[in-house]
N, C-alpha and C positions, 0 to 999 in steps of 0.2 A: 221589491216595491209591491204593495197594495194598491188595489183599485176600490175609494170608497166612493161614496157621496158626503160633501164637506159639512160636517154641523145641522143644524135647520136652516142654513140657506141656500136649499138646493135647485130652488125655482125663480131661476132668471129670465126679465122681460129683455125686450127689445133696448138695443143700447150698445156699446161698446167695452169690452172687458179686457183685462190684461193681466197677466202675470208681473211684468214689470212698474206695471199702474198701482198694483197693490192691489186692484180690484178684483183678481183669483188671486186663491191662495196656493193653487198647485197648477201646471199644466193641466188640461183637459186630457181623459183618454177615453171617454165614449159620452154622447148626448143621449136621453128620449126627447122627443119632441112633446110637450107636452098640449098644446093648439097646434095647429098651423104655423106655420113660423118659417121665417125666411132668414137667411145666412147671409151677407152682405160678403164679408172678406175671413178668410183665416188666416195664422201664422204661428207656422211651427218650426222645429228646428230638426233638419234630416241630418243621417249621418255623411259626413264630409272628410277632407282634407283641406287643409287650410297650409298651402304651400310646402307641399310636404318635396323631399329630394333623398332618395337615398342615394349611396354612393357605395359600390365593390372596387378596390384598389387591388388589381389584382397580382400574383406572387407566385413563382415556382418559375420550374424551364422545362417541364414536361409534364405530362401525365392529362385526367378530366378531375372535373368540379361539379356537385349538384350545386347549383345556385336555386334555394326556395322560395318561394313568394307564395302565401295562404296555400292553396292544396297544389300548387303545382310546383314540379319539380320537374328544373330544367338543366342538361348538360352540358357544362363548357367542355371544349377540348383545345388542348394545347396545339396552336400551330406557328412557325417560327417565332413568334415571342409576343410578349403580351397584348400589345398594341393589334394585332393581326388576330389575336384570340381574342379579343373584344370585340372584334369588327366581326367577325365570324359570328360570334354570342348573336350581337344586333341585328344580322342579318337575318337568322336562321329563328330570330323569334320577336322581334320588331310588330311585324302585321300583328300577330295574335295575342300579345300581350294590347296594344292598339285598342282590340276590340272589347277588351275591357275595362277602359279607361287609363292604362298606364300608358304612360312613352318611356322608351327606351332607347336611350342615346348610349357613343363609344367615345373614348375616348384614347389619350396616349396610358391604354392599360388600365382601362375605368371603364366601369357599366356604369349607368346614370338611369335610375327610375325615379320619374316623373308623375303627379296628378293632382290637380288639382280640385275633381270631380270625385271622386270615388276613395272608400276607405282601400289600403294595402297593404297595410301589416309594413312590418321591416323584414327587406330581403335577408335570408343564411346562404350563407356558401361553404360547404363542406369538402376537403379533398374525397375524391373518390379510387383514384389511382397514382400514383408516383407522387410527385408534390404540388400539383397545380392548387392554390387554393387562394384568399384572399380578408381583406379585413372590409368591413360594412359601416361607414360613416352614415349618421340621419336628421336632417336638418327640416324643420317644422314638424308639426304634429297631423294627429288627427285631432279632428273636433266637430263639432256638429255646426252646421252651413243653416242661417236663416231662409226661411222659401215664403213666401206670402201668394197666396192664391184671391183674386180679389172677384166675385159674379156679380153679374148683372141682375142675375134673380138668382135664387136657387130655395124653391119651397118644399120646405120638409113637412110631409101629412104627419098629423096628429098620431101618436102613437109608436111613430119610427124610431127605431135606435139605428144610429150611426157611430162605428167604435172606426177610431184611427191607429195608424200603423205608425206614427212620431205622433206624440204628446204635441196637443195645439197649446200656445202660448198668448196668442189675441185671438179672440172672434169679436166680429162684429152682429150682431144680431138686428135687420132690418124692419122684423114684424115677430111679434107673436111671442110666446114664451117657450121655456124650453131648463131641464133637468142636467146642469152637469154632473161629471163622474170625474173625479182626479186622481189621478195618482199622487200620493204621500210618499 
Protein backbone atom coordinates (compact mmCIF):
# COMPACT_ATOMS: atom_id res chain seq x y z
CA UNK A 1 0.00 0.00 0.00
CA UNK A 2 0.75 3.62 -0.87
CA UNK A 3 0.13 6.64 0.97
CA UNK A 4 -1.08 9.50 -1.57
CA UNK A 5 -3.25 12.40 -1.52
CA UNK A 6 -6.64 11.44 -3.68
CA UNK A 7 -7.00 13.39 -7.09
CA UNK A 8 -7.55 17.44 -6.68
CA UNK A 9 -9.91 16.85 -3.85
CA UNK A 10 -7.68 16.99 -1.13
CA UNK A 11 -8.99 19.86 0.80
CA UNK A 12 -11.80 19.10 2.94
CA UNK A 13 -14.17 21.38 5.01
CA UNK A 14 -16.06 20.85 8.02
CA UNK A 15 -18.59 18.02 7.68
CA UNK A 16 -18.80 14.32 8.04
CA UNK A 17 -16.99 11.83 5.71
CA UNK A 18 -16.99 8.17 5.29
CA UNK A 19 -15.51 5.42 3.66
CA UNK A 20 -18.75 3.60 3.56
CA UNK A 21 -20.82 6.79 2.62
CA UNK A 22 -18.89 6.93 -0.48
CA UNK A 23 -17.74 10.20 0.50
CA UNK A 24 -13.77 8.90 0.96
CA UNK A 25 -12.57 6.94 -1.34
CA UNK A 26 -9.78 5.19 0.63
CA UNK A 27 -9.28 5.09 4.45
CA UNK A 28 -7.47 8.13 5.86
CA UNK A 29 -3.66 7.54 6.91
CA UNK A 30 -2.48 11.03 7.98
CA UNK A 31 -4.18 14.57 7.95
CA UNK A 32 -2.50 18.36 7.68
CA UNK A 33 -4.53 20.58 9.19
CA UNK A 34 -4.87 23.14 6.82
CA UNK A 35 -6.88 26.21 9.29
CA UNK A 36 -7.68 25.57 12.50
CA UNK A 37 -9.94 22.81 12.61
CA UNK A 38 -11.56 20.69 15.05
CA UNK A 39 -12.24 16.74 14.93
CA UNK A 40 -15.68 16.06 16.29
CA UNK A 41 -15.52 11.91 16.09
CA UNK A 42 -13.27 9.33 14.25
CA UNK A 43 -13.64 5.63 13.29
CA UNK A 44 -11.27 3.18 12.34
CA UNK A 45 -10.80 -0.44 12.24
CA UNK A 46 -8.00 -1.99 14.73
CA UNK A 47 -6.59 -5.20 14.51
CA UNK A 48 -8.87 -7.87 16.49
CA UNK A 49 -10.24 -11.30 16.86
CA UNK A 50 -13.66 -11.82 16.11
CA UNK A 51 -14.51 -15.07 18.33
CA UNK A 52 -11.61 -16.65 17.66
CA UNK A 53 -11.07 -20.52 19.70
CA UNK A 54 -8.41 -22.68 19.11
CA UNK A 55 -8.26 -26.03 20.30
CA UNK A 56 -5.03 -28.76 20.93
CA UNK A 57 -6.66 -32.39 21.21
CA UNK A 58 -3.99 -33.79 22.82
CA UNK A 59 -2.26 -37.60 21.89
CA UNK A 60 0.59 -39.75 23.04
CA UNK A 61 1.31 -41.65 26.80
CA UNK A 62 4.56 -40.14 27.42
CA UNK A 63 7.16 -37.91 26.58
CA UNK A 64 6.98 -33.30 26.21
CA UNK A 65 5.41 -31.07 23.50
CA UNK A 66 6.26 -27.41 22.51
CA UNK A 67 2.99 -25.96 22.08
CA UNK A 68 3.62 -22.43 20.04
CA UNK A 69 1.73 -19.49 20.02
CA UNK A 70 3.51 -16.11 18.05
CA UNK A 71 7.09 -15.94 19.59
CA UNK A 72 6.37 -18.09 22.56
CA UNK A 73 7.15 -21.41 23.06
CA UNK A 74 5.68 -23.31 25.64
CA UNK A 75 6.35 -27.10 27.12
CA UNK A 76 3.87 -29.61 27.93
CA UNK A 77 4.93 -32.54 29.77
CA UNK A 78 3.29 -35.73 30.00
CA UNK A 79 1.88 -36.62 33.39
CA UNK A 80 -0.43 -39.70 34.14
CA UNK A 81 -2.55 -39.15 31.03
CA UNK A 82 -3.80 -36.51 29.03
CA UNK A 83 -6.47 -34.87 30.96
CA UNK A 84 -3.81 -34.21 34.04
CA UNK A 85 -1.30 -32.92 31.14
CA UNK A 86 -3.73 -30.40 30.23
CA UNK A 87 -4.48 -29.23 33.72
CA UNK A 88 -0.68 -29.09 34.39
CA UNK A 89 -0.30 -27.16 30.67
CA UNK A 90 -3.25 -24.57 32.38
CA UNK A 91 -1.75 -24.31 35.40
CA UNK A 92 1.68 -23.61 34.75
CA UNK A 93 0.93 -20.85 32.06
CA UNK A 94 -2.89 -19.71 32.49
CA UNK A 95 -1.77 -16.21 34.37
CA UNK A 96 0.69 -15.32 31.72
CA UNK A 97 -0.80 -16.09 28.72
CA UNK A 98 -3.92 -13.97 30.68
CA UNK A 99 -1.78 -11.08 30.53
CA UNK A 100 -1.84 -10.86 26.98
CA UNK A 101 -5.20 -11.28 26.28
CA UNK A 102 -5.47 -14.91 25.69
CA UNK A 103 -7.48 -17.43 28.12
CA UNK A 104 -6.51 -20.67 28.49
CA UNK A 105 -8.85 -23.21 29.56
CA UNK A 106 -8.28 -27.61 30.08
CA UNK A 107 -10.06 -29.85 29.25
CA UNK A 108 -10.64 -34.03 29.22
CA UNK A 109 -7.13 -33.71 27.11
CA UNK A 110 -7.77 -30.31 25.35
CA UNK A 111 -6.10 -26.95 25.70
CA UNK A 112 -8.61 -24.29 24.67
CA UNK A 113 -7.20 -20.71 23.64
CA UNK A 114 -9.41 -18.15 23.90
CA UNK A 115 -9.68 -14.08 22.70
CA UNK A 116 -11.69 -12.14 21.86
CA UNK A 117 -9.39 -8.79 22.25
CA UNK A 118 -6.29 -9.36 20.76
CA UNK A 119 -4.71 -10.92 17.30
CA UNK A 120 -2.98 -14.74 18.20
CA UNK A 121 -1.90 -16.44 15.39
CA UNK A 122 -3.10 -20.40 15.65
CA UNK A 123 -1.37 -22.29 18.19
CA UNK A 124 1.48 -25.59 16.88
CA UNK A 125 2.30 -28.22 18.93
CA UNK A 126 5.25 -30.14 18.00
CA UNK A 127 6.52 -33.57 19.86
CA UNK A 128 9.58 -32.75 21.48
CA UNK A 129 10.37 -36.11 23.12
CA UNK A 130 8.82 -39.77 23.13
CA UNK A 131 5.30 -39.22 21.66
CA UNK A 132 3.46 -36.59 23.36
CA UNK A 133 2.08 -34.53 20.71
CA UNK A 134 -1.45 -33.35 19.41
CA UNK A 135 -3.69 -31.98 16.58
CA UNK A 136 -4.95 -27.93 16.52
CA UNK A 137 -8.64 -27.42 15.58
CA UNK A 138 -9.54 -23.12 14.91
CA UNK A 139 -12.85 -21.80 14.89
CA UNK A 140 -13.32 -17.98 14.05
CA UNK A 141 -10.95 -15.70 12.57
CA UNK A 142 -8.96 -12.84 12.93
CA UNK A 143 -10.34 -9.64 11.62
CA UNK A 144 -10.19 -6.09 12.31
CA UNK A 145 -12.67 -4.80 15.30
CA UNK A 146 -14.53 -1.37 14.61
CA UNK A 147 -13.42 1.37 17.53
CA UNK A 148 -15.09 4.99 17.31
CA UNK A 149 -13.39 7.68 19.30
CA UNK A 150 -16.00 10.44 19.69
CA UNK A 151 -14.35 14.57 21.62
CA UNK A 152 -15.92 17.05 22.76
CA UNK A 153 -13.43 19.37 21.24
CA UNK A 154 -10.31 18.50 19.91
CA UNK A 155 -8.55 21.53 17.85
CA UNK A 156 -5.80 20.90 15.60
CA UNK A 157 -3.53 24.25 14.81
CA UNK A 158 -3.00 25.19 11.51
CA UNK A 159 -0.17 23.50 9.91
CA UNK A 160 -0.31 20.09 12.16
CA UNK A 161 0.03 16.77 10.60
CA UNK A 162 -1.45 14.03 12.54
CA UNK A 163 -0.52 10.22 10.87
CA UNK A 164 -2.55 7.24 12.48
CA UNK A 165 -1.56 3.93 13.40
CA UNK A 166 -5.16 2.06 11.84
CA UNK A 167 -6.35 3.68 8.63
CA UNK A 168 -9.52 6.15 9.91
CA UNK A 169 -12.74 5.12 7.97
CA UNK A 170 -15.16 8.18 9.34
CA UNK A 171 -14.12 11.48 10.62
CA UNK A 172 -16.26 13.97 11.43
CA UNK A 173 -14.79 17.33 10.98
CA UNK A 174 -16.52 20.16 13.52
CA UNK A 175 -14.73 23.32 12.19
CA UNK A 176 -12.17 24.40 9.91
CA UNK A 177 -10.54 22.50 6.95
CA UNK A 178 -8.14 20.08 6.62
CA UNK A 179 -5.87 17.82 3.72
CA UNK A 180 -6.44 14.00 3.63
CA UNK A 181 -3.74 11.42 2.94
CA UNK A 182 -5.24 7.84 1.91
CA UNK A 183 -3.93 4.83 1.57
CA UNK A 184 -4.80 3.18 -2.05
Amino acid sequence: MSMSVYGGSDLFVAGTYSVAAGTLPHPIKSITSHNAMNVTSMRWRIPGVVNKVSTITLSGSSGTAYVSLGELKLLATFASDLTVTATNFKNLYAAMLLERGIVLTSGTGTLIFTSTKVLFGTPTIANATTDLAGTVVTTGEDGLVAATKTFFTHEILAGTDIYFEYPVEQIILGSGEAIFHFIK
